[in-house]
C-alpha positions in Angstrom: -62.9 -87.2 -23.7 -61.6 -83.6 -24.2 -58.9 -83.4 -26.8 -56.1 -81.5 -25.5 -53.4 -79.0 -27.2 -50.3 -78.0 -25.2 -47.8 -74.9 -26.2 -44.3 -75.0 -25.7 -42.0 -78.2 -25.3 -40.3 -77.6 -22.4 -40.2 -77.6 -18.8 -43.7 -76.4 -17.9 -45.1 -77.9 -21.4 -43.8 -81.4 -20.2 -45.3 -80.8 -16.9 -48.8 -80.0 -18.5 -48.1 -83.2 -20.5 -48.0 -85.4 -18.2 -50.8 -84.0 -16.3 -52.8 -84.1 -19.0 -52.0 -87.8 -20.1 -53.0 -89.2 -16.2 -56.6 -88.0 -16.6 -58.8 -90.7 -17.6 -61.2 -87.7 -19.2 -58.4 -86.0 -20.9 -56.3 -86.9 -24.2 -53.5 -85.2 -24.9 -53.2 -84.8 -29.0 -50.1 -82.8 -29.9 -48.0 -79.9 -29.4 -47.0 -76.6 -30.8 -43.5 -75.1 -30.5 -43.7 -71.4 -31.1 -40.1 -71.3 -31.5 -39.5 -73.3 -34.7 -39.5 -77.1 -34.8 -37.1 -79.4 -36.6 -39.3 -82.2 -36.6 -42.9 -83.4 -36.6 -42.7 -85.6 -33.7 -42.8 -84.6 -29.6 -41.9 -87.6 -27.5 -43.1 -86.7 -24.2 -41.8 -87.8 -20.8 -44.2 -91.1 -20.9 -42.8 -92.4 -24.0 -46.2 -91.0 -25.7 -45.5 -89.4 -29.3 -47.2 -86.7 -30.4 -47.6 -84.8 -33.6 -45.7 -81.1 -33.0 -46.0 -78.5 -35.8 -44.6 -74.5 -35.0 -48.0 -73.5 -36.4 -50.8 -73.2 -33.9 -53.4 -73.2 -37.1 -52.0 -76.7 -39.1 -51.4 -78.3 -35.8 -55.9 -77.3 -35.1 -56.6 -78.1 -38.5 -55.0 -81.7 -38.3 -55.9 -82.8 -34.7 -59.0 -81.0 -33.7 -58.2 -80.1 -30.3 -60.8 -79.0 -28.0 -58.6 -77.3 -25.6 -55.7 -75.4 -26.1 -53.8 -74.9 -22.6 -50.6 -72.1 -23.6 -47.6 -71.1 -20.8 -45.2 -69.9 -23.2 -44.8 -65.9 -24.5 -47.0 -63.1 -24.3 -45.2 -62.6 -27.9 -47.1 -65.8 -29.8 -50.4 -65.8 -27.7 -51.6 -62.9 -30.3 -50.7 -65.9 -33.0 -52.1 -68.6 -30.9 -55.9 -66.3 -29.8 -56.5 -66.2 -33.8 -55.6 -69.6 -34.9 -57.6 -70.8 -31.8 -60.9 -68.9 -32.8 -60.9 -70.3 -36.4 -60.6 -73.4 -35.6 -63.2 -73.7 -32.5 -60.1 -74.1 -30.0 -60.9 -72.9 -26.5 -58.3 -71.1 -25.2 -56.8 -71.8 -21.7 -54.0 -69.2 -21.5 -51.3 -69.0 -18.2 -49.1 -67.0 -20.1 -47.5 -63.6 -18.4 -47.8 -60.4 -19.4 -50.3 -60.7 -22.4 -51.3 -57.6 -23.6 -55.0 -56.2 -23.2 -55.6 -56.3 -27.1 -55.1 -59.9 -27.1 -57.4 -60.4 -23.9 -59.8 -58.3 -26.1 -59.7 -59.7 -29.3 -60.4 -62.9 -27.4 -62.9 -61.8 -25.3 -64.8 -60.7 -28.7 -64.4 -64.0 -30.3 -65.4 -65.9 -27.3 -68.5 -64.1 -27.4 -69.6 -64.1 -30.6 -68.8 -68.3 -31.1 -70.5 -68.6 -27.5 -67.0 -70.8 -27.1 -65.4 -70.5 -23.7 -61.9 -69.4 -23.0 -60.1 -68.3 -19.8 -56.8 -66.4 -19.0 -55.2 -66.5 -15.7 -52.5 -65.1 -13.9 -51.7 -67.9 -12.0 -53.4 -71.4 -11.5 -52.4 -72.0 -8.2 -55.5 -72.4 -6.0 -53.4 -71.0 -2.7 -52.7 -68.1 -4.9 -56.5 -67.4 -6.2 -57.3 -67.7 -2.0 -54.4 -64.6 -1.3 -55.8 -62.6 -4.1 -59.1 -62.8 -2.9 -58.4 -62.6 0.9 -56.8 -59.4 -0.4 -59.6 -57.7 -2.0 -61.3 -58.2 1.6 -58.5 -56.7 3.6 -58.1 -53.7 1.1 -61.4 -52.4 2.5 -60.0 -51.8 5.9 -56.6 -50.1 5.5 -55.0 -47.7 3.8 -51.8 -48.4 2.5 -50.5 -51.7 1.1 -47.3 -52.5 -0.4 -46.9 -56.1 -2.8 -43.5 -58.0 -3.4 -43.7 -60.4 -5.9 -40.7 -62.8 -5.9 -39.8 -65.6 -9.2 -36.8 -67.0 -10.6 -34.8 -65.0 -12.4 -35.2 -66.6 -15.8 -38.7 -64.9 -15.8 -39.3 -62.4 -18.5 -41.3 -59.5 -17.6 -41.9 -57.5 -14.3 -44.0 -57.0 -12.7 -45.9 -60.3 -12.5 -49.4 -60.8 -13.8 -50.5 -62.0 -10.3 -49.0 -58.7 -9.0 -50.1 -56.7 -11.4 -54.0 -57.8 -11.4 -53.8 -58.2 -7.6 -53.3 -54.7 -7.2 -56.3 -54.1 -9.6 -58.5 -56.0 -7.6 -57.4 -54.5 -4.4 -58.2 -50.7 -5.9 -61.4 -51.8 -7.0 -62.9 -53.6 -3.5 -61.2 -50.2 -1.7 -62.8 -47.6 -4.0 -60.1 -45.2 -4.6 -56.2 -45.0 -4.2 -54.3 -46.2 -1.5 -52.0 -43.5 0.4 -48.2 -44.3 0.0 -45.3 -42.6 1.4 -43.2 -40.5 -1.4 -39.6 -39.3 -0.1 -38.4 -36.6 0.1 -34.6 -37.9 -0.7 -34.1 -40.7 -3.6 -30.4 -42.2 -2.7 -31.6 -44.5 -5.6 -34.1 -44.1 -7.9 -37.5 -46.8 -8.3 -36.4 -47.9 -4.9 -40.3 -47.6 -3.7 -41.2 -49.4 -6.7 -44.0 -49.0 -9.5 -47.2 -48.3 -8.0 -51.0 -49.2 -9.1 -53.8 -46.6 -7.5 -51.4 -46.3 -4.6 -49.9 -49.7 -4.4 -46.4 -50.1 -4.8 -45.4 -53.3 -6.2 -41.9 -54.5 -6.1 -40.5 -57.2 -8.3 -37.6 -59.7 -6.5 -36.0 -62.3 -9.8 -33.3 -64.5 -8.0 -32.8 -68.8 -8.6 -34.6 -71.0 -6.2 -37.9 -69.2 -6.5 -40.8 -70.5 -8.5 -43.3 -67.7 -8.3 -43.7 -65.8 -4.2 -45.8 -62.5 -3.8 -46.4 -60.9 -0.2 -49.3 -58.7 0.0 -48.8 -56.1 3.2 -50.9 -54.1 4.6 -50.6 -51.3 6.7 -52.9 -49.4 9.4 -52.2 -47.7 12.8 -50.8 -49.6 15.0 -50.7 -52.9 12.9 -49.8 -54.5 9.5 -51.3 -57.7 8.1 -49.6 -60.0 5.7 -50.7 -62.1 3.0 -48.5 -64.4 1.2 -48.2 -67.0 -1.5 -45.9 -69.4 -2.2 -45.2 -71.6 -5.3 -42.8 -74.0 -4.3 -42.8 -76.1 -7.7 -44.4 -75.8 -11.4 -46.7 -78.5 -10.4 -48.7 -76.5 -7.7 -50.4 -75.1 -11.0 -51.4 -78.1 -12.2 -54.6 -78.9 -10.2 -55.9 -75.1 -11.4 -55.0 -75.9 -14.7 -57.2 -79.0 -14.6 -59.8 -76.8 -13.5 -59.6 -74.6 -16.3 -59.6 -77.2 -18.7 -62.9 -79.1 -17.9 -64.3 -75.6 -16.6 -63.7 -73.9 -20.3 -66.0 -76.7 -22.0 -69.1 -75.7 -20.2 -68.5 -71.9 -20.6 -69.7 -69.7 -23.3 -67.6 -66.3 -23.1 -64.3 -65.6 -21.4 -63.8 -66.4 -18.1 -60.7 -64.2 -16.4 -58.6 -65.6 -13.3 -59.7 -69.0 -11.5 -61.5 -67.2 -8.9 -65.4 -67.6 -9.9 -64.3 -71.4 -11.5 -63.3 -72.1 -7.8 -66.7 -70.5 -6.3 -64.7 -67.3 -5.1 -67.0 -64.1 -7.8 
């Protein structure tokens, strides 16, 4: 059995729950809500209780987690990297927009304990396919333009998936894509931020879940890529992946795509 750790207590925390507790090789051993607690106790959507502490290192220290699966902030995953590498935890982080110290200081760690860990930017296996159907089609044109489109309770902009999308996509091509610059701005940051020539635009409206559109463009035609999330759950079977993945692994693994046989 791997001994499982969730972050968070809400929405997507319940959801991992859940997921968690219907795998006959997976146990599910308690919780940690980064922002504050006013009891010990989770009761999750099964009628399971769990023990729930707002300190990632007394929640490791009394239930021995093997696995640590975090979709919460990019502000507590710092917190959650350095309780998770003294207590043997191996990391499986979801979370947006965690900052490249954090990836590094795990990366480090990981190493040196010869413990896996992975960080993603999205778990969805339809979304690991655009990505890497992306990185093939950035070979053979020169411009390409990405929307990215989630509900608008999400926090940063642009995505993670957007944002390391467009870094794989430079890095297959070999330099910067061309983009058009105007010459009149009726509105400013109406072509977007760009990475090496790639102009990503972020959409934040209800009724999404997480959407990205990667076009391309080249004389005479375009090609489209797209993604789309219709529910929290279609990150579940990725996350899965990631969790029985991490236990044979020795360093950090980054993004799904070489768990899935894609690099």
């Amino acid at each position: 059995m791997i001994r499982v750790a969730i972050t968070g207590t809400g929405q997507m925390a319940r959801l991992v729950l859940a997921t968690i507790e219907a795998q006959p090789d997976l146990d599910a051993v308690g919780l940690v809500e980064p922002t504050g607690v006013t009891t010990d106790e989770f009761r999750g959507d099964s009628g399971a209780v769990y023990p729930l502490s707002d300190d990632p290192a007394e929640l490791f220290a009394s239930v021995h987690p093997d696995v640590v699966i975090d979709f919460t902030n990019a502000a507590f995953t710092s917190r959650l990297v350095e309780a998770a590498l003294a207590h043997g935890v191996r990391p499986v982080i979801g979370t947006s927009g965690v900052d490249v110290a954090t990836v590094e200081r795990l990366r480090a760690g990981s190493a040196e304990a010869k413990r896996g860990a992975v960080v993603a930017a999205n778990f969805a296996i339809g979304a690991i396919l655009e990505m890497h159907m992306a990185t093939i089609a950035a070979r053979f044109f020169d411009s390409a333009e990405i929307i990215e489109l989630h509900h608008n309770l999400k926090v940063d902009a642009p995505s993670g998936t957007a944002l390391t999308t467009a870094h794989m996509m430079r890095a297959a091509r070999g330099t910067d894509f061309t983009s058009n610059v105007p010459d009149l701005r009726h509105i400013e940051d109406t072509r977007g931020g760009a990475i090496g020539g790639i102009p990503i635009h972020s959409i934040r409206l209800s009724g999404f879940v997480a959407s990205q559109e990667v076009i391309f463009g080249g004389t005479g035609q375009t090609l489209t890529i797209r993604h789309d999330s219709t529910g929290r759950d279609s990150f579940m079977p990725g996350v899965l992946i990631a969790v029985r993945e991490v236990m044979r692994r020795d360093a950090l693994v980054e993004g799904l795509a070489s768990l899935v046989g894609l690099g």
